[in-house]
C-alpha positions as CSV (number, residue, x, y, z in Angstrom):
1,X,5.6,8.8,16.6
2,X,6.9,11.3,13.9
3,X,5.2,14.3,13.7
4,X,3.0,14.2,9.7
5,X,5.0,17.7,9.0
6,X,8.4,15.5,9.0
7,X,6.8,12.3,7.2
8,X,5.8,15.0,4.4
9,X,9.3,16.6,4.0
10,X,10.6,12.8,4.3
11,X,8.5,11.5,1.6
12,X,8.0,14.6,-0.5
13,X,4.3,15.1,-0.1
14,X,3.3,18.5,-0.8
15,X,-0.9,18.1,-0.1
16,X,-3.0,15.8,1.7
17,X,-2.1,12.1,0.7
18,X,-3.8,9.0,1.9
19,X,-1.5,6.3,2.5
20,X,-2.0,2.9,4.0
21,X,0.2,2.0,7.4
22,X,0.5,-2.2,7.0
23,X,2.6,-3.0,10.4
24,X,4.9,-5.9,10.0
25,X,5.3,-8.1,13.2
26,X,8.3,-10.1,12.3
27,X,10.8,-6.5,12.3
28,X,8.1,-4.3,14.1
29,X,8.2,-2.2,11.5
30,X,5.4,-0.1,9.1
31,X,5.7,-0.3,5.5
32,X,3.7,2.7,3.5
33,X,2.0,2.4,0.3
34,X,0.6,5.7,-1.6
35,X,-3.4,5.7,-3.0
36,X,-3.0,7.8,-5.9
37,X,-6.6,8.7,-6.9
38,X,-7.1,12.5,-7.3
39,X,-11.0,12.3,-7.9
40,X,-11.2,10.4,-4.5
41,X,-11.8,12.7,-1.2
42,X,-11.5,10.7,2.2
43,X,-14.8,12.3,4.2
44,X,-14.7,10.2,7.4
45,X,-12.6,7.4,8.9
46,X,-12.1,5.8,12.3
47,X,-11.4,8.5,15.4
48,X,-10.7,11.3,13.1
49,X,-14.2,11.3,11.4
50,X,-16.9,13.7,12.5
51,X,-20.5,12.5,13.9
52,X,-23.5,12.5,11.6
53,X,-25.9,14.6,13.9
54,X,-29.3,13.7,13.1
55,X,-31.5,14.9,15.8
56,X,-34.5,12.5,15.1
57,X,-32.2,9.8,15.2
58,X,-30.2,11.0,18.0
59,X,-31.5,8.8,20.7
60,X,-29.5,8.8,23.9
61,X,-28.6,5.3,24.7
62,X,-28.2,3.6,28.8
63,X,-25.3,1.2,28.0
64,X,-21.7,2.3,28.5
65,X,-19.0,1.2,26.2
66,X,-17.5,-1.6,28.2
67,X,-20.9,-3.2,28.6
68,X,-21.4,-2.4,24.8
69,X,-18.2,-4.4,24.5
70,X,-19.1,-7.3,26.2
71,X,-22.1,-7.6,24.5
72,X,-20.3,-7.6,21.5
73,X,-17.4,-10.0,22.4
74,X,-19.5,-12.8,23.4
75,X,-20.6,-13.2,19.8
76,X,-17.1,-14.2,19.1
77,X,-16.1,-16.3,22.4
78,X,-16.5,-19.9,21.1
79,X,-15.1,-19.8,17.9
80,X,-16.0,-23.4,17.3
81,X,-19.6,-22.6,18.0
82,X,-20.4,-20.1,15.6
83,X,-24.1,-20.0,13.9
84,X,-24.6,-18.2,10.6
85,X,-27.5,-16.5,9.4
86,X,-29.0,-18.0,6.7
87,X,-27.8,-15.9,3.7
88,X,-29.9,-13.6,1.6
89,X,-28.7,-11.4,-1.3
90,X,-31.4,-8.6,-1.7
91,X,-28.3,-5.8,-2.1
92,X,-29.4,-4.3,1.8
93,X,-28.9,-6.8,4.2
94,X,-27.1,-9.4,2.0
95,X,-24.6,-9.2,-1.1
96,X,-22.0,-11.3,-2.9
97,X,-18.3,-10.2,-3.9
98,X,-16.3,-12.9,-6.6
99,X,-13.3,-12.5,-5.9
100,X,-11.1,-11.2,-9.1
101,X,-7.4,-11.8,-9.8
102,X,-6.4,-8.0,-8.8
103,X,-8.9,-8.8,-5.4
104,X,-6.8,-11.8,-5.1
105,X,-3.8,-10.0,-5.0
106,X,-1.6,-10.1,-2.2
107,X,0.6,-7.4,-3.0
108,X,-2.1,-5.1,-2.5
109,X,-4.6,-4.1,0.0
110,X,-8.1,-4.1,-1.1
111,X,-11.2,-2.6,0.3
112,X,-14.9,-4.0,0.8
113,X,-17.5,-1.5,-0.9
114,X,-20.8,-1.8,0.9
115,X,-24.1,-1.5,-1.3
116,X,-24.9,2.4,-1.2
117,X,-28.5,1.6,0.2
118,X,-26.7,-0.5,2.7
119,X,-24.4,2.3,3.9
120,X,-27.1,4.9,3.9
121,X,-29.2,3.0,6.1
122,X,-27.7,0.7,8.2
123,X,-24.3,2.1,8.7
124,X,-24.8,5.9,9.4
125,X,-22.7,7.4,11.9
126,X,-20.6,4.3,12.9
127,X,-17.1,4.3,12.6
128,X,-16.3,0.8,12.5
129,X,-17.6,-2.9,12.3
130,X,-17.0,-6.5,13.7
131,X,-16.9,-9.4,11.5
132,X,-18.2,-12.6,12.3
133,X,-17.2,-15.7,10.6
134,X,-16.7,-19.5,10.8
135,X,-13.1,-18.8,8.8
136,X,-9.9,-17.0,10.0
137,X,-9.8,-13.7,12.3
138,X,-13.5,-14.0,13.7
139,X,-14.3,-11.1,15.9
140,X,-11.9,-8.8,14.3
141,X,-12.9,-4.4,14.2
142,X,-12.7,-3.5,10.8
143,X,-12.6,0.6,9.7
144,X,-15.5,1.9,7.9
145,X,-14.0,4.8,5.5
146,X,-16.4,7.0,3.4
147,X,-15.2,9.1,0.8
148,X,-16.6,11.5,-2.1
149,X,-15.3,10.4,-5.5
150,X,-15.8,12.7,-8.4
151,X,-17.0,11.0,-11.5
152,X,-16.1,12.4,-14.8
153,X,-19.4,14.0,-15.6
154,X,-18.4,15.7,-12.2
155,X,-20.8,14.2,-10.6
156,X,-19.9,13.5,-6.4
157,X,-20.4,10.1,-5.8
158,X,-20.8,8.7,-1.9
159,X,-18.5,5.7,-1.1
160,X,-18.3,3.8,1.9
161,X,-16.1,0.7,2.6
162,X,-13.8,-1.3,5.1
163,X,-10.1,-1.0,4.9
164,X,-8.2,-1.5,8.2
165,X,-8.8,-4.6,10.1
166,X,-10.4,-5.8,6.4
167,X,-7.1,-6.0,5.1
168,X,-5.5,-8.4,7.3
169,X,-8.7,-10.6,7.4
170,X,-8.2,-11.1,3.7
171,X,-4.5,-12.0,3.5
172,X,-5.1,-13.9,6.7
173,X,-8.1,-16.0,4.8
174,X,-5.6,-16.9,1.5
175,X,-8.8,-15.6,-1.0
176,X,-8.1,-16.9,-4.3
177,X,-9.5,-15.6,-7.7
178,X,-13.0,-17.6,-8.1
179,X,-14.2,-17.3,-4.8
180,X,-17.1,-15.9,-3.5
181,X,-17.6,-13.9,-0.4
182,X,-20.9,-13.7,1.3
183,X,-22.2,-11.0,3.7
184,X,-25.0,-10.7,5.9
185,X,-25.9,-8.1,8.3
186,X,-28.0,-8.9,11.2
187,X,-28.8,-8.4,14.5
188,X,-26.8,-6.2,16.3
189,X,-26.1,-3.8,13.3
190,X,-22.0,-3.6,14.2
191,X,-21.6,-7.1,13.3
192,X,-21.2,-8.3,9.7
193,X,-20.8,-11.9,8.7
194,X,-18.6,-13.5,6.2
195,X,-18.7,-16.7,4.9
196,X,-16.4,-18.1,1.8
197,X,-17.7,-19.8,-1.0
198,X,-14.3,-21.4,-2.5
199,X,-14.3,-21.6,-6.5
200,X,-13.2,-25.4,-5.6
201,X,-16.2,-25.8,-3.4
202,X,-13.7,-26.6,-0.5
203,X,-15.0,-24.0,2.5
């Protein structure tokens, strides 16, 4: 890997940029887009974010990581057996996204906001997520990114949404402008499901 001191120089940056890495598979190759948002401050994302110590919630926890693992992975072993929650948009456990034409870009890569309540409660202190859908890329880790964006009363506002492993399960799915995306988050808390509404009614 090149060092980020020579990427800089390469590229010109002269402060902390946040790019997006999309690898290619068919030349093995990474292509690099620039986010150019000045009021937006990346806090946390994947391995490089810090833990949220909490010391009432910081229960110590019996189950290794690989058994952790396979507890998750079996959720997504029979993809032709998959059972959905029934679907409940109360804004916590449940919400809607329509899909707009600039969502339905394929050009560009577009991030899943999660409710705030949501994210405060339900997502604090993990650094990534699995969705589970009946669609394409079931079982796929998606990054949980939370940022600090500065509104123009100056005002900090807390974001938190997916972006890598989301990304790819968007293109992969062909989302079109009209549809509707449904999540649901259940039972275990690291699993989120999807399910497509098309704007054609076709699923």
């Amino acid at each position: 890997m090149t060092s980020e001191r020579v990427v800089a120089n390469h590229f010109g940056f002269n402060e902390p940029t946040e790019v997006i890495l999309d690898y290619q598979v068919v030349d093995n190759s990474f292509t690099m887009s620039v986010i150019k948002n000045e009021n937006l401050v990346i806090t946390e994302s994947d391995d490089s974010c810090e833990e949220e110590l909490d010391i009432s919630d910081n229960h110590s926890s019996e189950i290794s990581s690989n058994e952790y693992a396979d507890n998750i992975y079996h959720l997504f072993d029979n993809d032709s057996n998959i059972v959905m929650h029934e679907f409940l948009d109360d804004r916590f456990y449940g919400w809607k996204l329509k899909v707009s034409k600039t969502y339905a870009d394929k050009t560009k890569s577009q991030v899943m906001h999660f409710p705030p309540e949501t994210a405060k409660s339900l997502l604090r202190g993990k650094k990534y997520v699995y969705i589970k859908t009946p669609h394409k890329l079931n079982g796929i880790r998606c990054t949980i990114t939370k940022a600090i964006r500065k509104a123009p009363s100056k005002k900090r506002i807390k974001e938190t949404y997916l972006t890598t492993g989301w990304y790819d399960w968007v293109r992969a799915n062909d989302l079109m402008e009209g549809d509707e995306l449904q999540f649901q988050i259940d039972d275990p808390l690291d699993v989120i499901e999807v399910q497509i509404v098309r704007a054609n009614n076709c699923k």
